[in-house]
PDB file of N, CA, C and O in Angstrom, chain B, residues numbered from 101:
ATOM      1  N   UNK B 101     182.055 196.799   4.913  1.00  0.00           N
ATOM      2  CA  UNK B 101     180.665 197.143   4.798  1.00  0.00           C
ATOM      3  C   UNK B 101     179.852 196.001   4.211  1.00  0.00           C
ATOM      4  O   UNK B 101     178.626 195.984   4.316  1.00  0.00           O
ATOM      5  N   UNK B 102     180.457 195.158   3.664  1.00  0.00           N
ATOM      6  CA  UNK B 102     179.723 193.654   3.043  1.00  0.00           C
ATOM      7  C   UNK B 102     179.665 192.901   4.173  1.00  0.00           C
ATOM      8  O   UNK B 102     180.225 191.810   4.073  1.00  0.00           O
ATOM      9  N   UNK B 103     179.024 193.215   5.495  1.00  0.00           N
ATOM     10  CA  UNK B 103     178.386 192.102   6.624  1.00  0.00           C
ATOM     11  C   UNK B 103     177.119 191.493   5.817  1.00  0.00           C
ATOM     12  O   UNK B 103     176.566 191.930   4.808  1.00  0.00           O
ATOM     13  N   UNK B 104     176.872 190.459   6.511  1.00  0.00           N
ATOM     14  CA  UNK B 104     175.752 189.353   6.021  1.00  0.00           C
ATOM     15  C   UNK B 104     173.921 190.596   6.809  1.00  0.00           C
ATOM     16  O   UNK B 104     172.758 190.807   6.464  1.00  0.00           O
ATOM     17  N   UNK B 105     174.656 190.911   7.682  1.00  0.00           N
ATOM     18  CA  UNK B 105     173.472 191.963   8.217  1.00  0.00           C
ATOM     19  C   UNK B 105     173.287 193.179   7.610  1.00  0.00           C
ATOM     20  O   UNK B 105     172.274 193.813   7.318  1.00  0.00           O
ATOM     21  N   UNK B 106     174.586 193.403   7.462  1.00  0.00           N
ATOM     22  CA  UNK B 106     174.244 194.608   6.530  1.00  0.00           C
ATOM     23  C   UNK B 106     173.213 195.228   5.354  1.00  0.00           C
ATOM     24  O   UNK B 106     173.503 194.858   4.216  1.00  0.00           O
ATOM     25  N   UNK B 107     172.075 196.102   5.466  1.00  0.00           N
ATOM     26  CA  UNK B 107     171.159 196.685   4.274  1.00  0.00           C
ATOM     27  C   UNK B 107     171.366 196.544   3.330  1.00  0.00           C
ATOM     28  O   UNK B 107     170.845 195.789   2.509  1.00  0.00           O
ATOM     29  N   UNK B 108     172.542 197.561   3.207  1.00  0.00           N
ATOM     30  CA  UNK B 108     173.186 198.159   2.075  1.00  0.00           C
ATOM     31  C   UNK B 108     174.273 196.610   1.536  1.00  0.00           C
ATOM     32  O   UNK B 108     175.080 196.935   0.666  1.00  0.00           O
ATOM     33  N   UNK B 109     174.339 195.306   1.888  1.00  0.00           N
ATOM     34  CA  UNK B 109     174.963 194.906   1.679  1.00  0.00           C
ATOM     35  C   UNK B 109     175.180 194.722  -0.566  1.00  0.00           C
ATOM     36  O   UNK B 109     174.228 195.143  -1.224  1.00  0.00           O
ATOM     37  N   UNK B 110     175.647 194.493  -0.860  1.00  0.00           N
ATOM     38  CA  UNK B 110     175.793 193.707  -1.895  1.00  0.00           C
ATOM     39  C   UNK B 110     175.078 193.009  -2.811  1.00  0.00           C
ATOM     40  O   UNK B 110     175.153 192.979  -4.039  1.00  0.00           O
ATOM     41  N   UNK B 111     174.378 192.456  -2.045  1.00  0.00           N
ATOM     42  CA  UNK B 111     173.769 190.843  -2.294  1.00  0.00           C
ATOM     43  C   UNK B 111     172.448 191.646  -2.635  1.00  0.00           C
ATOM     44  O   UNK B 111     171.708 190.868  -3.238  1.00  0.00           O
ATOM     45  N   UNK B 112     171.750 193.096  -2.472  1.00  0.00           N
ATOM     46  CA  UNK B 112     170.704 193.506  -2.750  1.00  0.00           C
ATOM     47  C   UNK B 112     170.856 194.444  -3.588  1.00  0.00           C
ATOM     48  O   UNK B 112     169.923 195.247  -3.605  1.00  0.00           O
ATOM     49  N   UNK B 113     171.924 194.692  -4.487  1.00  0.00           N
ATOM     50  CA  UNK B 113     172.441 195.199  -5.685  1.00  0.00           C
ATOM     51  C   UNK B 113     171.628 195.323  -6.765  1.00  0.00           C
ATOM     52  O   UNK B 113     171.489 196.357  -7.418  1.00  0.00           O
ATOM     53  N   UNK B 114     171.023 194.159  -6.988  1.00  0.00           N
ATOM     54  CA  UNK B 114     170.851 193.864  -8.646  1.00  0.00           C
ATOM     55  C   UNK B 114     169.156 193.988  -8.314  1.00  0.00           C
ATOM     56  O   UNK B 114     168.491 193.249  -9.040  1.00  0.00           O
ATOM     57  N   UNK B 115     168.469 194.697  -7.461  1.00  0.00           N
ATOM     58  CA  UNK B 115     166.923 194.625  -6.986  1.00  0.00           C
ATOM     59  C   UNK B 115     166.589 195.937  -6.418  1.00  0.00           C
ATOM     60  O   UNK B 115     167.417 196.432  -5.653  1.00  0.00           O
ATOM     61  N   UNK B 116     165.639 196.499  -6.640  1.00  0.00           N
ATOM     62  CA  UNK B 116     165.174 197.963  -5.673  1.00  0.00           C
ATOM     63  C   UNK B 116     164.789 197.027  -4.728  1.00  0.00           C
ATOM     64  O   UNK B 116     164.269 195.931  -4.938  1.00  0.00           O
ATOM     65  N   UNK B 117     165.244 197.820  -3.091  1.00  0.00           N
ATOM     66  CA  UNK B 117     164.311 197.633  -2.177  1.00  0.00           C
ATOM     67  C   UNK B 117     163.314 198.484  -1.905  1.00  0.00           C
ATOM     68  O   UNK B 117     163.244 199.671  -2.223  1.00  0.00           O
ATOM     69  N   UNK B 118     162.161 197.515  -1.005  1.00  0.00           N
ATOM     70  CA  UNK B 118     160.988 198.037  -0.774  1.00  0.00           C
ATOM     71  C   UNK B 118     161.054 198.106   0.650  1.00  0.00           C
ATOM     72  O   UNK B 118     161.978 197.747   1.380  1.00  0.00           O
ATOM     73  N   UNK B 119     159.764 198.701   1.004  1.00  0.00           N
ATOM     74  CA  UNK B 119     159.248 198.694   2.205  1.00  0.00           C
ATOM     75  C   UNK B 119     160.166 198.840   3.502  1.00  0.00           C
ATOM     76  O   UNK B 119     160.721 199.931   3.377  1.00  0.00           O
ATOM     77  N   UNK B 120     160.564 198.261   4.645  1.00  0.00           N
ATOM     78  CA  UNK B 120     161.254 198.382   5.405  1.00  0.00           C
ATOM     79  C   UNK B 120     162.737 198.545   5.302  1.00  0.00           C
ATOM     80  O   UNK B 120     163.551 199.384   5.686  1.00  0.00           O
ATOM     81  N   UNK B 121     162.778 197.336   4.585  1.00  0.00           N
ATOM     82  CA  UNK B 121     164.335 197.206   3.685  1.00  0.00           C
ATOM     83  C   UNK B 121     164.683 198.152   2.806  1.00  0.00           C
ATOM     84  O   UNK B 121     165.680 197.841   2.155  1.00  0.00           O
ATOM     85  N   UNK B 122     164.307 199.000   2.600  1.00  0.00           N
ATOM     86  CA  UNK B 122     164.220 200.464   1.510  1.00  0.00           C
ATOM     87  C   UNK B 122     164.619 201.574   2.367  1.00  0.00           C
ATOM     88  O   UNK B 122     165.263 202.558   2.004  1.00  0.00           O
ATOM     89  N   UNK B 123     164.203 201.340   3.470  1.00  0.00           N
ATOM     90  CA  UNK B 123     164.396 202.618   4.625  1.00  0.00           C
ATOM     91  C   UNK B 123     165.392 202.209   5.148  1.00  0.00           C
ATOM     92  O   UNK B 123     166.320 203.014   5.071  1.00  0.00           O
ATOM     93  N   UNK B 124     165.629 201.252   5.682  1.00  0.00           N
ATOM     94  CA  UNK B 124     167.026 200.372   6.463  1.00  0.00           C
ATOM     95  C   UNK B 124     168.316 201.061   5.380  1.00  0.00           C
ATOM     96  O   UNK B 124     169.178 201.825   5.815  1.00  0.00           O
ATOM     97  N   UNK B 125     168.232 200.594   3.844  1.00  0.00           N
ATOM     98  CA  UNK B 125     169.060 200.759   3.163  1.00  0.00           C
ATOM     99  C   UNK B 125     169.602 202.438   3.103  1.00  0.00           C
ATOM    100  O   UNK B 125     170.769 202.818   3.008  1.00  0.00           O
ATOM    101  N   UNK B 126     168.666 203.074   3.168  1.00  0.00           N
ATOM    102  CA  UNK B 126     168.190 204.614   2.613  1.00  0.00           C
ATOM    103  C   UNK B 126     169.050 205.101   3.796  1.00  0.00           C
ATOM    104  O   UNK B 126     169.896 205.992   3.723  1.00  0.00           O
ATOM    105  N   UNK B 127     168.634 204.210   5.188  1.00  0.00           N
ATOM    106  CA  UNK B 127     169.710 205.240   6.664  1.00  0.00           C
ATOM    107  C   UNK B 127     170.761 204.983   6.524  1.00  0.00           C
ATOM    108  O   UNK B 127     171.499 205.919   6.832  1.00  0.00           O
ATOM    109  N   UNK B 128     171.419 203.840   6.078  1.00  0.00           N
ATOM    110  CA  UNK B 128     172.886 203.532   5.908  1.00  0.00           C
ATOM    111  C   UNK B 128     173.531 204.276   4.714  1.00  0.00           C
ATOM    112  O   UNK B 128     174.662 204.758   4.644  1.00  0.00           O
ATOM    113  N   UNK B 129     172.574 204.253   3.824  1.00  0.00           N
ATOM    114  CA  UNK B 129     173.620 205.162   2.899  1.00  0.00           C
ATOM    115  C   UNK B 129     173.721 206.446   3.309  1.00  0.00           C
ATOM    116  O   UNK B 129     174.774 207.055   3.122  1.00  0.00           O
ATOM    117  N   UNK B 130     172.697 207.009   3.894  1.00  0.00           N
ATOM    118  CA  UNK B 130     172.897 208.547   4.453  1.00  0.00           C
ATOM    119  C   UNK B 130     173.648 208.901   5.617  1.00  0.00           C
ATOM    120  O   UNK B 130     174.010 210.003   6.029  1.00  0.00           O
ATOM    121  N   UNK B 131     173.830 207.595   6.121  1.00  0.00           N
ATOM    122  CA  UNK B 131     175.054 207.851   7.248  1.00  0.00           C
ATOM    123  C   UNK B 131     176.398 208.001   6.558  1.00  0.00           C
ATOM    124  O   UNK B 131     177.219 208.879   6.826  1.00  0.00           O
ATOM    125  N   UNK B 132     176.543 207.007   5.596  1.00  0.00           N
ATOM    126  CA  UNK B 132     177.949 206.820   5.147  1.00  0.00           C
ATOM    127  C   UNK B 132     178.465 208.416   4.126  1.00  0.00           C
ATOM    128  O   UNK B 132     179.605 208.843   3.938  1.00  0.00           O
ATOM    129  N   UNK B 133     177.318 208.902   3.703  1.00  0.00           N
ATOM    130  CA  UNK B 133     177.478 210.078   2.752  1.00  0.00           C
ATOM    131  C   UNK B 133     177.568 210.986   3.942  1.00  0.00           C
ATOM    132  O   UNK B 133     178.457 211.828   3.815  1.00  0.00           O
ATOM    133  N   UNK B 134     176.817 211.054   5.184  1.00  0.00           N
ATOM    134  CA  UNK B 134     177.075 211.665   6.492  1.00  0.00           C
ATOM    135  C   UNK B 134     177.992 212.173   6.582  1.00  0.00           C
ATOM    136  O   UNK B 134     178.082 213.398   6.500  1.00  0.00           O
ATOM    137  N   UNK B 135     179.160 211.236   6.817  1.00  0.00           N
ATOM    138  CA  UNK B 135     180.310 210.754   7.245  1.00  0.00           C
ATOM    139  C   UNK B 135     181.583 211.532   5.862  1.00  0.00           C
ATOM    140  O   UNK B 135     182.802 211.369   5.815  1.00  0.00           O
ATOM    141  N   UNK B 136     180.913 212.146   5.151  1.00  0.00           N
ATOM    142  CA  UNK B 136     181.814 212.495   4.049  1.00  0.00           C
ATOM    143  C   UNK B 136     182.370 211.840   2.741  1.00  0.00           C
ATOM    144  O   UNK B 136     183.076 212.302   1.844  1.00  0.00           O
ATOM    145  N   UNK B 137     181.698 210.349   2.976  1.00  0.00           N
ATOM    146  CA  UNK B 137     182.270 209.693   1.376  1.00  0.00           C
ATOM    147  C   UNK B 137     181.153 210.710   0.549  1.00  0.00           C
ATOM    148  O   UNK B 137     180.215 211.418   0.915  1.00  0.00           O
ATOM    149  N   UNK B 138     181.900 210.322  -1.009  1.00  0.00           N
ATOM    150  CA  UNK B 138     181.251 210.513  -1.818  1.00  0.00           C
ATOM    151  C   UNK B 138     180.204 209.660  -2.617  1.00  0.00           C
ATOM    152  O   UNK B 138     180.315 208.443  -2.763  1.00  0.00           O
ATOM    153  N   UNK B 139     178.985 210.560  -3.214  1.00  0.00           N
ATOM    154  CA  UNK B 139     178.235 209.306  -3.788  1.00  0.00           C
ATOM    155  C   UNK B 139     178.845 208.384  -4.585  1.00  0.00           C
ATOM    156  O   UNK B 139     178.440 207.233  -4.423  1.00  0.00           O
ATOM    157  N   UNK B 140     179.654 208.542  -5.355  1.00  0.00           N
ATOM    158  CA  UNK B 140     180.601 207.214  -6.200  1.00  0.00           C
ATOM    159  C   UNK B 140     181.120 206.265  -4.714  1.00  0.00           C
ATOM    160  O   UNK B 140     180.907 205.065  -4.888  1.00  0.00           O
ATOM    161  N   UNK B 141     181.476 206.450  -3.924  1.00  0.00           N
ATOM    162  CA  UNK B 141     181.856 206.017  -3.119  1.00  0.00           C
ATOM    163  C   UNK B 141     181.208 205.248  -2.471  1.00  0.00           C
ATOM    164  O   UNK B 141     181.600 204.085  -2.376  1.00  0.00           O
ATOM    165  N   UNK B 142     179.883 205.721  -1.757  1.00  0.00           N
ATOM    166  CA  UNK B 142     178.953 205.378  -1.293  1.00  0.00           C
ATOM    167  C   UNK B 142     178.347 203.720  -2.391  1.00  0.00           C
ATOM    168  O   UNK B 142     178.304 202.545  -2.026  1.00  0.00           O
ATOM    169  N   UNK B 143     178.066 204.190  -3.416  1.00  0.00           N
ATOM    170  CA  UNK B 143     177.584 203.127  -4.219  1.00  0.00           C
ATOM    171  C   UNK B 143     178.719 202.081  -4.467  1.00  0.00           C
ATOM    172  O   UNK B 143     178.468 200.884  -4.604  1.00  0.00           O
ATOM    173  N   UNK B 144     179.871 202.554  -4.512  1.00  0.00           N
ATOM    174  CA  UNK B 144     180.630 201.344  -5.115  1.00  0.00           C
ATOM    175  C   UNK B 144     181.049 200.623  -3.609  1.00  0.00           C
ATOM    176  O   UNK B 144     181.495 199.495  -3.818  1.00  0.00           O
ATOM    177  N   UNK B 145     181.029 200.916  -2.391  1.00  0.00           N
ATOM    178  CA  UNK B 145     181.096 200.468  -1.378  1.00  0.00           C
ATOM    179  C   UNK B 145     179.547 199.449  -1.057  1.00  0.00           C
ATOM    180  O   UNK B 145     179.487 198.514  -0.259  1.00  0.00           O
ATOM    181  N   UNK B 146     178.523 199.912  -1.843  1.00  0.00           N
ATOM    182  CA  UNK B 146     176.887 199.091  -1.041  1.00  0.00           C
ATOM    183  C   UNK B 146     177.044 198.483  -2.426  1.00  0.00           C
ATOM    184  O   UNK B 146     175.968 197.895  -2.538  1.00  0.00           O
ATOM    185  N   UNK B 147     177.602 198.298  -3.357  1.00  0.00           N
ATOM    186  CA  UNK B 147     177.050 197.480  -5.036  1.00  0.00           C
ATOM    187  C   UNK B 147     175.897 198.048  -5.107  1.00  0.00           C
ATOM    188  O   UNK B 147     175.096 197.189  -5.475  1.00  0.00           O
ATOM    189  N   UNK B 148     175.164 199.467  -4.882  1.00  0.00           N
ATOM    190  CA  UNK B 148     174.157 200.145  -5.621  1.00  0.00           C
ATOM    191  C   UNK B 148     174.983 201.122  -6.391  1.00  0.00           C
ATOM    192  O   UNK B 148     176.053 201.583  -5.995  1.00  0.00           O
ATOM    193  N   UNK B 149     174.039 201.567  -8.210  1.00  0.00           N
ATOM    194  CA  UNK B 149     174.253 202.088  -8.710  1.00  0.00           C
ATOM    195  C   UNK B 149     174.436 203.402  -7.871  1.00  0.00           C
ATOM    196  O   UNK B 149     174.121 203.622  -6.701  1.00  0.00           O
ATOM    197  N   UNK B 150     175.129 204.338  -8.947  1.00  0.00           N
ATOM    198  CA  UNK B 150     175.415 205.556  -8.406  1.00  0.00           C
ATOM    199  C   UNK B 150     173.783 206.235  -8.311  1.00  0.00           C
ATOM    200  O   UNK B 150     173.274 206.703  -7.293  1.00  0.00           O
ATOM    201  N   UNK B 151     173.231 206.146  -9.504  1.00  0.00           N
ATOM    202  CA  UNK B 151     171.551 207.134  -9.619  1.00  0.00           C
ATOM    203  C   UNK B 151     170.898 206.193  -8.533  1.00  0.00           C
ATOM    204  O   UNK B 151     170.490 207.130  -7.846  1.00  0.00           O
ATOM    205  N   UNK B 152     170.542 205.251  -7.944  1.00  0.00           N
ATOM    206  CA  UNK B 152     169.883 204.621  -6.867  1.00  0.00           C
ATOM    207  C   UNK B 152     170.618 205.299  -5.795  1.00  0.00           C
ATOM    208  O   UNK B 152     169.958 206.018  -5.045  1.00  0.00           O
ATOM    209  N   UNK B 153     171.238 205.243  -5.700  1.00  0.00           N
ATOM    210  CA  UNK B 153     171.843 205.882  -4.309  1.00  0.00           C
ATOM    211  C   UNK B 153     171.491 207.480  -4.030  1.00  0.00           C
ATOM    212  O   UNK B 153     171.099 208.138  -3.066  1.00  0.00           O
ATOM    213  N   UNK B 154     171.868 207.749  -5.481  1.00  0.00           N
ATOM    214  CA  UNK B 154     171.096 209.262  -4.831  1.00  0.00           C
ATOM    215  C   UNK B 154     169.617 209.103  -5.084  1.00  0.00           C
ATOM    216  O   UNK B 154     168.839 209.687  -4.329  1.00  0.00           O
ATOM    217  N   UNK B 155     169.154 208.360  -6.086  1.00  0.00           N
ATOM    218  CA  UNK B 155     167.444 208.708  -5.175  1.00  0.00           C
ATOM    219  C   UNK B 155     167.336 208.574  -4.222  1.00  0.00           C
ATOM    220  O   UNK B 155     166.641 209.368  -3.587  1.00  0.00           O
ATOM    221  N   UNK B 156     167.959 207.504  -3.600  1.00  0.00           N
ATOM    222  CA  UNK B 156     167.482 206.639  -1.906  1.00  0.00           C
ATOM    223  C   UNK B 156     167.773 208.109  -1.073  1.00  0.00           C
ATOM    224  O   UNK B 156     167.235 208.234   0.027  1.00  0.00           O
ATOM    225  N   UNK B 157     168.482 209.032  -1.513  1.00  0.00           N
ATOM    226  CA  UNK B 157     169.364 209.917  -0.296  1.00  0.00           C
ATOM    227  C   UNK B 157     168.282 210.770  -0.520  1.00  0.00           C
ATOM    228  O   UNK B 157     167.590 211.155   0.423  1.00  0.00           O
ATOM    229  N   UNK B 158     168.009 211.192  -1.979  1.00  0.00           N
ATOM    230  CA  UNK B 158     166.833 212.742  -2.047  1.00  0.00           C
ATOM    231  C   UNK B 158     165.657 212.028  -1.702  1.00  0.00           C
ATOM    232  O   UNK B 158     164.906 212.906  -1.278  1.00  0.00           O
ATOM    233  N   UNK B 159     164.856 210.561  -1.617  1.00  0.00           N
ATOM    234  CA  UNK B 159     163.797 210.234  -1.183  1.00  0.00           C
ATOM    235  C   UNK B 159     163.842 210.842   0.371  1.00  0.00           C
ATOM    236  O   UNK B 159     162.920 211.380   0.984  1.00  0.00           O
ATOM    237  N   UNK B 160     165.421 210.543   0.883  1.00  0.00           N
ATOM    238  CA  UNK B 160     165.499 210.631   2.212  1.00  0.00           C
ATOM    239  C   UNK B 160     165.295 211.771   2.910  1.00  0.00           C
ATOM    240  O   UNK B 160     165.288 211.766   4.141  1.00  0.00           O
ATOM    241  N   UNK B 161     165.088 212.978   2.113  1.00  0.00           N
ATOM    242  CA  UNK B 161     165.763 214.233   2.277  1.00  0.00           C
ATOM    243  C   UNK B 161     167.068 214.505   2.558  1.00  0.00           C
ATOM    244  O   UNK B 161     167.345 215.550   3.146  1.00  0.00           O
ATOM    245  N   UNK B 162     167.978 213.674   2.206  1.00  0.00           N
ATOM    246  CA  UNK B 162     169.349 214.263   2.249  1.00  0.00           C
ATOM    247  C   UNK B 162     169.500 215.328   1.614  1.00  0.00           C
ATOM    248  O   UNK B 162     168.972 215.389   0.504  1.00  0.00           O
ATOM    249  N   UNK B 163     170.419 216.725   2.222  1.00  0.00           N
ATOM    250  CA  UNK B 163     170.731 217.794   1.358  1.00  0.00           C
ATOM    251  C   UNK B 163     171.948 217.151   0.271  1.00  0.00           C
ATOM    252  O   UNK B 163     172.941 216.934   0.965  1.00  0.00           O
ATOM    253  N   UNK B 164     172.142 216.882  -0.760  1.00  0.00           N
ATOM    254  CA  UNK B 164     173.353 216.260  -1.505  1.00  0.00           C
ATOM    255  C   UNK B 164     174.293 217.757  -1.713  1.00  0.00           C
ATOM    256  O   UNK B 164     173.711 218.743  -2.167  1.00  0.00           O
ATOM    257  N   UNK B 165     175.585 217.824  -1.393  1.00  0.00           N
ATOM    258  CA  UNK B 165     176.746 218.440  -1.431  1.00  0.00           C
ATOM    259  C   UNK B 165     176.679 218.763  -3.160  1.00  0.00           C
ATOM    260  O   UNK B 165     176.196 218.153  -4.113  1.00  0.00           O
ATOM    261  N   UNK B 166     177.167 219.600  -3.058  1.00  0.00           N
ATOM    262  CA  UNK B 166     177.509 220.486  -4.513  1.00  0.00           C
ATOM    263  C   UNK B 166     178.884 219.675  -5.107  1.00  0.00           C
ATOM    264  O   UNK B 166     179.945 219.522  -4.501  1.00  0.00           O
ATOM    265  N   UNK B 167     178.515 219.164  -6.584  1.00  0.00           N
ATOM    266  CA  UNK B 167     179.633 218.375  -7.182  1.00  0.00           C
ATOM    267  C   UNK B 167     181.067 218.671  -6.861  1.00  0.00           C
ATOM    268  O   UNK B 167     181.606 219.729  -6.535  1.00  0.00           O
ATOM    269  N   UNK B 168     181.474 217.648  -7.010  1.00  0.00           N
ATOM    270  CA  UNK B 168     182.987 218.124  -7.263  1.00  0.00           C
ATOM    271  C   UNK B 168     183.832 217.936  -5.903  1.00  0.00           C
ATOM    272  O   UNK B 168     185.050 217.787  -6.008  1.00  0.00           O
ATOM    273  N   UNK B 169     183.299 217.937  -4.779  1.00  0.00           N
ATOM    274  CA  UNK B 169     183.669 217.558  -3.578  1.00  0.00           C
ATOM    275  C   UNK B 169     184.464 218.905  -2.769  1.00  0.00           C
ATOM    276  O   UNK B 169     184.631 219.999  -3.309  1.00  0.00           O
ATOM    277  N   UNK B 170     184.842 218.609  -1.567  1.00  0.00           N
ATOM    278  CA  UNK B 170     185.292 219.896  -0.580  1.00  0.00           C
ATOM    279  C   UNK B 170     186.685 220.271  -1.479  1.00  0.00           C
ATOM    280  O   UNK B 170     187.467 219.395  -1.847  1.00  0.00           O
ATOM    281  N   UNK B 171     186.884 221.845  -1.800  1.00  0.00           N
ATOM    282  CA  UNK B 171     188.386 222.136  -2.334  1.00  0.00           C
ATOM    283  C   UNK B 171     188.544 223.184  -1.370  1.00  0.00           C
ATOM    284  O   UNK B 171     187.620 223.828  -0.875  1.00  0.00           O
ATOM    285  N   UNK B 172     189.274 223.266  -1.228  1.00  0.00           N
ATOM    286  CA  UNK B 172     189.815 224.422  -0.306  1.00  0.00           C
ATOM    287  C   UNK B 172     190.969 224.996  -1.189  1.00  0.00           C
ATOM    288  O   UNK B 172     191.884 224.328  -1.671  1.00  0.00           O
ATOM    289  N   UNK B 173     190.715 226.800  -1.367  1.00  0.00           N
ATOM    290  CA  UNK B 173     191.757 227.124  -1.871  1.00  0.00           C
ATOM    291  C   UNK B 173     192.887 227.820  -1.523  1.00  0.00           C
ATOM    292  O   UNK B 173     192.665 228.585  -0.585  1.00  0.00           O
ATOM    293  N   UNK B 174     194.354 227.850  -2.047  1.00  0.00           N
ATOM    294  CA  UNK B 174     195.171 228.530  -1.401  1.00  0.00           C
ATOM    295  C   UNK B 174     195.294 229.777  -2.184  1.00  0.00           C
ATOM    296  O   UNK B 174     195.113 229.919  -3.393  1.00  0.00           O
ATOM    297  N   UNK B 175     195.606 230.593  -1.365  1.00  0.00           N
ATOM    298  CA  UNK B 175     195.615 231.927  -2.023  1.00  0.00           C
ATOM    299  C   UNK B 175     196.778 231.840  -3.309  1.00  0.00           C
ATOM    300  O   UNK B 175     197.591 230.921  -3.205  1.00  0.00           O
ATOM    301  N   UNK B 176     196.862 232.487  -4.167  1.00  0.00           N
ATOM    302  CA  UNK B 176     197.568 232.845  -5.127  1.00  0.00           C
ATOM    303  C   UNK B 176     198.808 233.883  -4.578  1.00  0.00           C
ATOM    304  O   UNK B 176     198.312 234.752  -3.860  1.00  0.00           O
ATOM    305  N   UNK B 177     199.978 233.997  -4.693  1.00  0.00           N
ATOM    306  CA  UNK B 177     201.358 234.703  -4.624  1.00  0.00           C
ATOM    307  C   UNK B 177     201.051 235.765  -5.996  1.00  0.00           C
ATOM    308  O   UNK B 177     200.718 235.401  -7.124  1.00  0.00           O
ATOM    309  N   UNK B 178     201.273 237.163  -5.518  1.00  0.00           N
ATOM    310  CA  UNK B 178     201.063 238.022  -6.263  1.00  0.00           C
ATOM    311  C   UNK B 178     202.575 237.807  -6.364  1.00  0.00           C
ATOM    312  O   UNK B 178     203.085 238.698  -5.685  1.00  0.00           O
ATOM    313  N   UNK B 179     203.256 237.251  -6.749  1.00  0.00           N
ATOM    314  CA  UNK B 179     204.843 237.752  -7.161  1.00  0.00           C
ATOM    315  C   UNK B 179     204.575 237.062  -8.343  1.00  0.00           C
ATOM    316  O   UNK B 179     204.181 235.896  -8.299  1.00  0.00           O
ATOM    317  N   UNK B 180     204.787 237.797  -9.650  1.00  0.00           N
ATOM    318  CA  UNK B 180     204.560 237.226 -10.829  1.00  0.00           C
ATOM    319  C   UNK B 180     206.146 236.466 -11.584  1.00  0.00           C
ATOM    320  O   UNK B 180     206.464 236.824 -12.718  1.00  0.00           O
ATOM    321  N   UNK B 181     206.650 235.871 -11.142  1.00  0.00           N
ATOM    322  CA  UNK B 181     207.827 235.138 -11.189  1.00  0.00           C
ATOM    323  C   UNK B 181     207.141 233.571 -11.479  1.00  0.00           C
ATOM    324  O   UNK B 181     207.874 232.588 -11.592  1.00  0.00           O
TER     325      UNK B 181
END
């Protein structure tokens, strides 16, 4: 994900983007959160903080997933052994 073309690259880490470059950045991260990473994920993959990343996503209207990530549970064995 660190291409030289890339938005979300790296190299625009340590700066808010603006204007075009703000929206460019804002679709890539909402694809990649799309796609099922998580926001820790998302940020430590673009070198944006974790709280920038989710503003960029709620500026975006992204719906953000309920903490804690997908669990799926297995039923419990009533055999008390």
């Amino acid at each position: 994900m660190h291409d030289h073309d890339d938005p979300a690259d790296s190299s625009t880490s340590h700066r808010q983007p603006h204007g075009h470059e703000r929206t460019l950045v804002a679709r890539e991260l909402a694809r990649r959160y799309h796609e099922g990473h998580s926001l820790h994920r998302v940020a430590a993959d673009s070198g944006y903080s974790y709280g920038r990343v989710r503003q960029l996503l709620l500026e975006s209207g992204v719906a953000l997933r309920p903490r804690g990530g997908s669990r799926t549970r297995t039923p419990r064995s009533s055999d008390p052994s």
